[in-house]
N, CA and C atoms as an extended XYZ file, in Angstrom:
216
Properties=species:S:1:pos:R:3:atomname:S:1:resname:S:1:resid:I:1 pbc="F F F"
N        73.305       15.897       28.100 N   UNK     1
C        72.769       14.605       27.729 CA  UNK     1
C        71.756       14.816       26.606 C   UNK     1
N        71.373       14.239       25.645 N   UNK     2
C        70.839       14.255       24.110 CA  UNK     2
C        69.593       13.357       24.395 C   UNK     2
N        68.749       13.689       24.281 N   UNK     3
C        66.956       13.378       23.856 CA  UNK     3
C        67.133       12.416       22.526 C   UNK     3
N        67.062       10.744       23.193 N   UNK     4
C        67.061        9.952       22.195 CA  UNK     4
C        65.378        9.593       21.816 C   UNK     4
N        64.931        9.322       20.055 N   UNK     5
C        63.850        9.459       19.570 CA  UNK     5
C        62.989        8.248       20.597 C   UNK     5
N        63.807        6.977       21.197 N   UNK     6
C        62.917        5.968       21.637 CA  UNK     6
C        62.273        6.865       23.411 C   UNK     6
N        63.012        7.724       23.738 N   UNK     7
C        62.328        8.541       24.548 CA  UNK     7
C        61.162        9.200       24.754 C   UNK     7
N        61.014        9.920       23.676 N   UNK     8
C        60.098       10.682       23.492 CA  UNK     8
C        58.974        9.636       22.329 C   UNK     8
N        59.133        9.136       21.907 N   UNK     9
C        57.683        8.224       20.976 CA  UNK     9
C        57.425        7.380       22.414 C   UNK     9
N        55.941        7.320       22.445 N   UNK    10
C        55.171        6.544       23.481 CA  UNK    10
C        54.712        5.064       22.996 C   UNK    10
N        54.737        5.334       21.452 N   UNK    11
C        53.740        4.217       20.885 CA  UNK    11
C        52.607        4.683       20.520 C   UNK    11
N        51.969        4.009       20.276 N   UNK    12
C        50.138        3.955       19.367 CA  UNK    12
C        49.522        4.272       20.377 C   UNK    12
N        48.770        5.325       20.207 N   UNK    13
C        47.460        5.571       21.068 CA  UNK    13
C        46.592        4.760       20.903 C   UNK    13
N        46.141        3.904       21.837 N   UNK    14
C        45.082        3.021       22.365 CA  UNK    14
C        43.874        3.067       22.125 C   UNK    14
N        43.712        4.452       22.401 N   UNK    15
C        42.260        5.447       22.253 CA  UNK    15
C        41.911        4.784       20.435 C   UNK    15
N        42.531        4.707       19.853 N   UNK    16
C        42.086        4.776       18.437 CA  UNK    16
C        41.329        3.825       18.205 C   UNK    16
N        41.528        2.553       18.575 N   UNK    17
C        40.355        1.331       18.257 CA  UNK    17
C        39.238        1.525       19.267 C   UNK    17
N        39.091        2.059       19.967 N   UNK    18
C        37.766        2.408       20.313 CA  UNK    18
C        37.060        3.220       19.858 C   UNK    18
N        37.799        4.505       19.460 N   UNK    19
C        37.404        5.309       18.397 CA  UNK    19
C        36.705        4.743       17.187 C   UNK    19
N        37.068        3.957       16.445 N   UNK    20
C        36.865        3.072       15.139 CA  UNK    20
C        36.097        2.338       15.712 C   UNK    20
N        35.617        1.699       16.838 N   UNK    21
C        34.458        0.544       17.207 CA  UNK    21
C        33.420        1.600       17.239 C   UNK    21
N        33.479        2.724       18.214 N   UNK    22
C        32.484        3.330       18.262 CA  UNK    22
C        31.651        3.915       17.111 C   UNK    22
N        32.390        4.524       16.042 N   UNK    23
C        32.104        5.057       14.678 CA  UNK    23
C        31.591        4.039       14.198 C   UNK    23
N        32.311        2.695       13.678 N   UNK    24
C        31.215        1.088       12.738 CA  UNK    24
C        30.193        1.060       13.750 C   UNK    24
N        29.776        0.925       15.473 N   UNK    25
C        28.718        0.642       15.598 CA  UNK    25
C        27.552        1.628       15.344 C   UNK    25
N        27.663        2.916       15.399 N   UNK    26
C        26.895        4.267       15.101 CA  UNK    26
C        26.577        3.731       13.711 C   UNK    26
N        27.756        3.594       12.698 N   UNK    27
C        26.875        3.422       11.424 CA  UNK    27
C        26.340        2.250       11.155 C   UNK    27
N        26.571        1.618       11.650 N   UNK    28
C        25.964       -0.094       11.557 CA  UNK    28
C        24.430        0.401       12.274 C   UNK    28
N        23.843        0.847       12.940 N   UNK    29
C        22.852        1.570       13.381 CA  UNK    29
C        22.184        2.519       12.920 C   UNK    29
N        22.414        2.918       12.319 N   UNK    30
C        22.155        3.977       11.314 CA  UNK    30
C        21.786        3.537       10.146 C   UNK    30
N        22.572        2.978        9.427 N   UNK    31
C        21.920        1.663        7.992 CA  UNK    31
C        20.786        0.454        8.810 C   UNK    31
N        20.928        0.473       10.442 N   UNK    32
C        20.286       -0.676       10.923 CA  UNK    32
C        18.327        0.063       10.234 C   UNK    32
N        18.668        1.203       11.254 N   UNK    33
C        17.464        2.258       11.000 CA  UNK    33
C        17.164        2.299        9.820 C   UNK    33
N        17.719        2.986        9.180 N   UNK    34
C        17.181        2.918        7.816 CA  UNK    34
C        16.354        1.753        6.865 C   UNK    34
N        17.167        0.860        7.149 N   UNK    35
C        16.936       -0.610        6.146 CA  UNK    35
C        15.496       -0.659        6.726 C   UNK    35
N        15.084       -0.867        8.861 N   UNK    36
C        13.953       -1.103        9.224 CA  UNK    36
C        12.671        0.383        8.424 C   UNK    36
N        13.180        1.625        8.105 N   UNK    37
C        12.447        2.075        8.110 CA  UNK    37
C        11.837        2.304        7.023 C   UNK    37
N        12.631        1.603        5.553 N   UNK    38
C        12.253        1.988        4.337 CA  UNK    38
C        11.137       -0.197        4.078 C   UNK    38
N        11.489       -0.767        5.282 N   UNK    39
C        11.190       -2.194        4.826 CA  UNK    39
C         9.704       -2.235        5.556 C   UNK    39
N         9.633       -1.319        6.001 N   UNK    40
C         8.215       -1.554        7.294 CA  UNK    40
C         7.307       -0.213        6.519 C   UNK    40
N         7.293        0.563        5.363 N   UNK    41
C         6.600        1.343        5.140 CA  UNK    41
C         5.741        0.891        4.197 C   UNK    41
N         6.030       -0.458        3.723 N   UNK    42
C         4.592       -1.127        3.208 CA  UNK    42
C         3.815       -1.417        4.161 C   UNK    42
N         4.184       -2.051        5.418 N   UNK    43
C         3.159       -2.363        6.004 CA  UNK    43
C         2.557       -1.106        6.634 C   UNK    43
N         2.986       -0.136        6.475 N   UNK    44
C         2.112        1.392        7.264 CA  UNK    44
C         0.410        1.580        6.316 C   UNK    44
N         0.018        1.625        7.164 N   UNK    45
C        -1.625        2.074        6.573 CA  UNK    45
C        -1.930        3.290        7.304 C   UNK    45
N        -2.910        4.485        7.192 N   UNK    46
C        -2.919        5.431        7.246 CA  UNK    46
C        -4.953        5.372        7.538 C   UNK    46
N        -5.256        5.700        8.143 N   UNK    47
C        -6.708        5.893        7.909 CA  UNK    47
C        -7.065        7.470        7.715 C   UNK    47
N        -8.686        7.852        7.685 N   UNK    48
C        -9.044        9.028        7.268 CA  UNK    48
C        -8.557        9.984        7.628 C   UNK    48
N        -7.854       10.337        9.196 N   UNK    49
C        -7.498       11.190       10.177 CA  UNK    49
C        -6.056       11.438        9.787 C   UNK    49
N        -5.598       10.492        9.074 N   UNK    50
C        -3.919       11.031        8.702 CA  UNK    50
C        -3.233        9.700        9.912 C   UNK    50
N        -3.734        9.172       11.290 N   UNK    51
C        -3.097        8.340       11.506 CA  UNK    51
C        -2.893        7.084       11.094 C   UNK    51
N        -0.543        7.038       11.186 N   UNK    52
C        -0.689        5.863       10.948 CA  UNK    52
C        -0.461        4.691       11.394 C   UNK    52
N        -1.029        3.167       11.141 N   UNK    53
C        -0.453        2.161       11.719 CA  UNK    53
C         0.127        1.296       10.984 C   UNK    53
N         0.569        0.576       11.865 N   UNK    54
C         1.478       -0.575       11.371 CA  UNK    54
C         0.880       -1.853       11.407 C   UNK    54
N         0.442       -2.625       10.206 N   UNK    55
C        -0.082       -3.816       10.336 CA  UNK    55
C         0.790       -4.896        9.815 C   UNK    55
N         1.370       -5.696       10.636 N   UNK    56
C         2.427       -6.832       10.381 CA  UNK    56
C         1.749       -7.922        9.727 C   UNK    56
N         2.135       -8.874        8.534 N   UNK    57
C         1.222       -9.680        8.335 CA  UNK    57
C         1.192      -10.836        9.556 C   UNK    57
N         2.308      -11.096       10.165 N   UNK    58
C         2.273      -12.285       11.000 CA  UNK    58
C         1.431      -11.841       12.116 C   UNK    58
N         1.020      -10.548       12.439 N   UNK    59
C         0.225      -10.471       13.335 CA  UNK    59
C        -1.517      -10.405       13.108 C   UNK    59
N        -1.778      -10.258       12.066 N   UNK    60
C        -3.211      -10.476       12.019 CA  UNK    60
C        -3.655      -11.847       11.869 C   UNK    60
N        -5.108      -12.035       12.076 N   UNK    61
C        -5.450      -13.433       11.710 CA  UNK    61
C        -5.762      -13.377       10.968 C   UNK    61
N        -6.390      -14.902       10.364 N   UNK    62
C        -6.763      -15.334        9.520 CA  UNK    62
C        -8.109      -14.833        9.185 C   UNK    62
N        -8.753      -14.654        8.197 N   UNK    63
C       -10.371      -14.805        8.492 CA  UNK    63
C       -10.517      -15.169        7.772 C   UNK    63
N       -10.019      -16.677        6.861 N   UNK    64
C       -11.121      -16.978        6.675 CA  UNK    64
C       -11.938      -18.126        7.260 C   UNK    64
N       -11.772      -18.339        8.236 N   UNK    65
C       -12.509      -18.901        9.245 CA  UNK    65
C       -14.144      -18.399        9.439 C   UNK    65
N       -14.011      -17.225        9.794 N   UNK    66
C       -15.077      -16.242        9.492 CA  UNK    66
C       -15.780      -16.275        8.738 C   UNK    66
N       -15.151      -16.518        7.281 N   UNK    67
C       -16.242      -16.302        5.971 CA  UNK    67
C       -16.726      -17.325        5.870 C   UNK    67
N       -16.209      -18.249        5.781 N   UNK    68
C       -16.354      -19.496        5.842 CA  UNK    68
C       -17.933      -20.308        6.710 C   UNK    68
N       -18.133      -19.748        8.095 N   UNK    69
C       -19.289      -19.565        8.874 CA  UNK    69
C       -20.043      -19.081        8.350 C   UNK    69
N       -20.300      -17.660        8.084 N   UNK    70
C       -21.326      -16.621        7.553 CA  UNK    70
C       -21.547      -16.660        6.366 C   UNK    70
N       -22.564      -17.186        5.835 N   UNK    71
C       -22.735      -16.685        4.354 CA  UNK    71
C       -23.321      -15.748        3.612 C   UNK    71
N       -23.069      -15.207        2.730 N   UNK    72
C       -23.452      -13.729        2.739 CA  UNK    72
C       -24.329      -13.785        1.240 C   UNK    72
């Protein structure tokens, strides 16, 4: 009896689109990182000691409320 080709082919491995999801989300994460880490290094400040922080503008207040009171 003769080994016909529709025998032996299984079809498309399955495995492959998960393969390919997993790889775009790694790099989609990876450019995610990056983009945050080159966009947030203005706001890094550094004081005398070499440490640094991160000052967001939406997170500080206002002052001039402050100046505004005190006159100098």
């Amino acid at each position: 009896m003769a080994i016909r080709a529709k025998d032996i082919y299984q079809g498309r491995k399955k495995s492959r689109f998960h393969t390919g999801l997993i790889i775009t989300i790694i790099l989609a994460l990876i450019a995610a990182a990056i983009l945050i880490f080159y966009g947030l290094r203005r706001y890094a400040v550094y004081d005398e000691h070499g440490n640094a922080t991160l000052i967001l503008p939406f997170s500080q207040k206002t002052e001039t409320a402050d100046a505004e009171e005190s006159p100098d």
